[in-house]
C-alpha positions as CSV (number, residue, x, y, z in Angstrom):
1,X,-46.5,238.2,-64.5
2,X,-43.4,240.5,-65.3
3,X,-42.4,242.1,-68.5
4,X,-39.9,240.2,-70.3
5,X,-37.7,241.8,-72.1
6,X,-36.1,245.7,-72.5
7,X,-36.0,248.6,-70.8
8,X,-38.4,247.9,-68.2
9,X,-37.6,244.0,-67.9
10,X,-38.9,242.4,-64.5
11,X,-41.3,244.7,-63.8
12,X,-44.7,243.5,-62.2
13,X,-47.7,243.3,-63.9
14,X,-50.9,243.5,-62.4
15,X,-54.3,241.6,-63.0
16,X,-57.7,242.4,-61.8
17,X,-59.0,239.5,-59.6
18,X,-61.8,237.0,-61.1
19,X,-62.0,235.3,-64.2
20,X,-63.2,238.4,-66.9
21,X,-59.4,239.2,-67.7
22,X,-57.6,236.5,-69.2
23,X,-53.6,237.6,-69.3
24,X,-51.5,236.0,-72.0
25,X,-49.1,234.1,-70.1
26,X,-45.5,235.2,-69.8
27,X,-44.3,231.6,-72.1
28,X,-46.8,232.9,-74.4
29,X,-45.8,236.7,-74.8
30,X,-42.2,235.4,-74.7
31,X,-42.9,234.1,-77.5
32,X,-45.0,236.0,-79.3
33,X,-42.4,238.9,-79.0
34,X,-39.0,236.6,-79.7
35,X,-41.5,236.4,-83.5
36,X,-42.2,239.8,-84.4
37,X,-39.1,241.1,-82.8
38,X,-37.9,243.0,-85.7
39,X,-41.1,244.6,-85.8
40,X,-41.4,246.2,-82.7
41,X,-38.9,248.8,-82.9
42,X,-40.4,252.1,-83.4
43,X,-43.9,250.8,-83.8
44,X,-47.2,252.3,-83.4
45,X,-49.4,250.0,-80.9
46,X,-52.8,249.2,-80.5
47,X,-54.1,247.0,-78.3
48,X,-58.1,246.5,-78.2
49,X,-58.9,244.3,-75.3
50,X,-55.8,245.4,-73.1
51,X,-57.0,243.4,-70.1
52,X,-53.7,244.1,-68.1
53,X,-51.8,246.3,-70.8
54,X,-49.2,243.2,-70.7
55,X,-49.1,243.3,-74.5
56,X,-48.9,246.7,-75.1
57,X,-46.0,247.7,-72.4
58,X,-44.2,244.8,-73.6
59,X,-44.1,246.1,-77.3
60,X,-42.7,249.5,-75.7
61,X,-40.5,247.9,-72.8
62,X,-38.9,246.5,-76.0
63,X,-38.4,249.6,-78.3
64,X,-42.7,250.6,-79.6
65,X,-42.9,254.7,-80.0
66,X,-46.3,254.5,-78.8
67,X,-49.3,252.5,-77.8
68,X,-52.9,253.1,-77.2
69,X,-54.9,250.4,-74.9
70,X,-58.5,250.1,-74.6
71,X,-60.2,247.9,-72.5
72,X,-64.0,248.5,-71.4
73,X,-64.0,246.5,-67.5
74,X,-63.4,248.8,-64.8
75,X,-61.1,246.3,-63.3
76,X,-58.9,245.8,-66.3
77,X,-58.7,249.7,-67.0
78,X,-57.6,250.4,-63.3
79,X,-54.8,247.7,-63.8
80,X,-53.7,248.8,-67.1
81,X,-53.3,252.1,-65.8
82,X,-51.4,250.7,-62.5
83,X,-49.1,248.4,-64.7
84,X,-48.7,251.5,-67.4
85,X,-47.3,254.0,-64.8
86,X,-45.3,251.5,-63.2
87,X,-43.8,250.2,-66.4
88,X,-43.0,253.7,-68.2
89,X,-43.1,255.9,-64.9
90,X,-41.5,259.1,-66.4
91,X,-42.4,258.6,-70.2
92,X,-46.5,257.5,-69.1
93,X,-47.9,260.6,-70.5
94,X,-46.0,260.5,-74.2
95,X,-46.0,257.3,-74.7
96,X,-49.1,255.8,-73.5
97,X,-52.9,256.5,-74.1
98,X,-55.6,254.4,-72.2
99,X,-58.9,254.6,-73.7
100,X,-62.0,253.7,-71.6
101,X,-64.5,251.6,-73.7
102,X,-65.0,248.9,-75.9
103,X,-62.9,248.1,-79.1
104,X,-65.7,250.0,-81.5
105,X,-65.7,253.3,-79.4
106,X,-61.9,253.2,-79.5
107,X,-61.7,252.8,-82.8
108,X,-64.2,255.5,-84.0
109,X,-62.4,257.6,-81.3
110,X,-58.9,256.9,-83.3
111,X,-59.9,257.7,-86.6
112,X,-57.2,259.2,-88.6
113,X,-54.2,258.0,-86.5
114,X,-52.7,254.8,-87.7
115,X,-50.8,252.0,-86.4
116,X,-48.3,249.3,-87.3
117,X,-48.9,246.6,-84.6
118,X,-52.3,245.9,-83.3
119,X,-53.4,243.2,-80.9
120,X,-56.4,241.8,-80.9
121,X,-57.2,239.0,-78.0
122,X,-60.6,239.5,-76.8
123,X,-62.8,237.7,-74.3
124,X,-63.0,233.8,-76.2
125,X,-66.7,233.9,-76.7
126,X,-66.6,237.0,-78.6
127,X,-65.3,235.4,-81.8
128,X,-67.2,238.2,-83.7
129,X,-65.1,240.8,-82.6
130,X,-61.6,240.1,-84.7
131,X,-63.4,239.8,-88.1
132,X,-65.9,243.3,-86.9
133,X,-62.3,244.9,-85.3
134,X,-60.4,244.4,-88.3
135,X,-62.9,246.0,-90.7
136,X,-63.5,248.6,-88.1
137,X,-59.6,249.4,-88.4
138,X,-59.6,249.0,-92.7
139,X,-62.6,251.3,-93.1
140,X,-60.9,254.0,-90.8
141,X,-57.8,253.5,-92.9
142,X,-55.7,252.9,-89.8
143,X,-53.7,250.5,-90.7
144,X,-50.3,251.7,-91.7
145,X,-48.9,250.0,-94.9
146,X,-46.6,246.7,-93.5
147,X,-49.2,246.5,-90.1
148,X,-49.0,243.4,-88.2
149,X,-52.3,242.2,-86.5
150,X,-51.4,239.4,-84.2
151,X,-55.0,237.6,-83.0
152,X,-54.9,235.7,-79.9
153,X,-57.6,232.8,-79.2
154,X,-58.6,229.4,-78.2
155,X,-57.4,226.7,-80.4
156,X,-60.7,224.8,-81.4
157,X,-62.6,228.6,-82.2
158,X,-63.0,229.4,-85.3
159,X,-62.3,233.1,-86.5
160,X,-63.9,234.5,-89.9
161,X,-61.4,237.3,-91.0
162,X,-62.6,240.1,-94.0
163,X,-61.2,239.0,-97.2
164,X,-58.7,241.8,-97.1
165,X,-56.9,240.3,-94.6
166,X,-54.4,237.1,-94.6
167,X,-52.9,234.5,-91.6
168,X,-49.2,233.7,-93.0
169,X,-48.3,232.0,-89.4
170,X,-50.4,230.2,-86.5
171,X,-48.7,229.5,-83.5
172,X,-50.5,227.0,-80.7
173,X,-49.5,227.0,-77.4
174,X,-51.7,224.2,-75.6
175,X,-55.3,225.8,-75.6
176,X,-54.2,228.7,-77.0
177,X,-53.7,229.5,-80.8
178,X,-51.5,233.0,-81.9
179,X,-52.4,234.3,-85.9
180,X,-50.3,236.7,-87.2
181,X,-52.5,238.3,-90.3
182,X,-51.6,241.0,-92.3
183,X,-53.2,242.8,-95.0
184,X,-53.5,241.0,-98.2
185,X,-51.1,242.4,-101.2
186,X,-54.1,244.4,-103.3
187,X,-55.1,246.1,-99.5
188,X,-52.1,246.7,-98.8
């Protein structure tokens, strides 16, 4: 895996060994990005299951202010951190916070700071954890008005979102299915 695009275009990424971390494919992030392009630029990032940090360094490889990953496996958080200093060597300490837990911790840690871009692909069988992430992130008020959530999963699963929220564009890519949700207009 490499990052795609930008200022740190070709540079490795790292994943843990085994099968708990489940990188998007670079096809995949390709594009993902080549998508919401126009709203990269400048963006604040938040990535909840970073895994590697491939999303997350991709968004600021290609123009993102910030981004915050969290991840809770020892093995992905020792990678992110690997692939983070390798892809922003000189800017890691401004532009890049790793949090060490799971999604609700780093959420209830990042209370009052608020984001434009937030990923959410967690492990498959946690289907729970979009709809719980996502009202987690409205009720802290961290969603910045205009935030894009893009939700990465499998296909066939089936994903209950909050009511504030709304899918405008699903993307499949064989077993894989990409929503891009954003608040709905009264929310917003």
């Amino acid at each position: 895996m490499r990052i795609i695009s930008g200022e740190a275009r070709g540079r490795t990424i790292f994943a843990p060994q085994g099968s708990d971390t489940r990188p998007t494919s670079d096809k995949i992030r390709g594009s993902l990005f080549n998508i919401i392009a126009s709203r990269v630029q400048d963006a604040r990032v938040l990535d909840l299951f970073g895994g590697t940090g491939a999303l997350a360094l991709e968004a600021l490889s290609r123009g993102a202010e910030s981004a915050v990953i969290a991840d809770n496996a020892r093995a992905a958080q020792q990678a992110i951190e690997r692939n983070a200093r390798s892809v922003l060597q000189d800017e890691f300490d401004f532009r890049a916070q790793i949090i060490r837990s799971d999604y609700r911790a780093a959420i209830s840690a990042l209370e009052g700071r608020m984001f434009d871009l937030v990923f959410l692909d967690p492990p498959y069988r946690m289907t729970e954890a979009y709809g719980d992430a996502l009202k987690r992130l409205l009720a802290g008020d961290m969603l910045a008005p205009g935030c894009l959530i893009v939700l990465e999963r499998m296909k066939r699963a089936s994903v209950a979102l909050p009511e504030a929220f709304n899918v405008f564009d699903t993307r499949d890519y064989g077993d894989t299915a990409v929503d891009f949700v954003e608040m709905a207009a009264a929310q917003a």
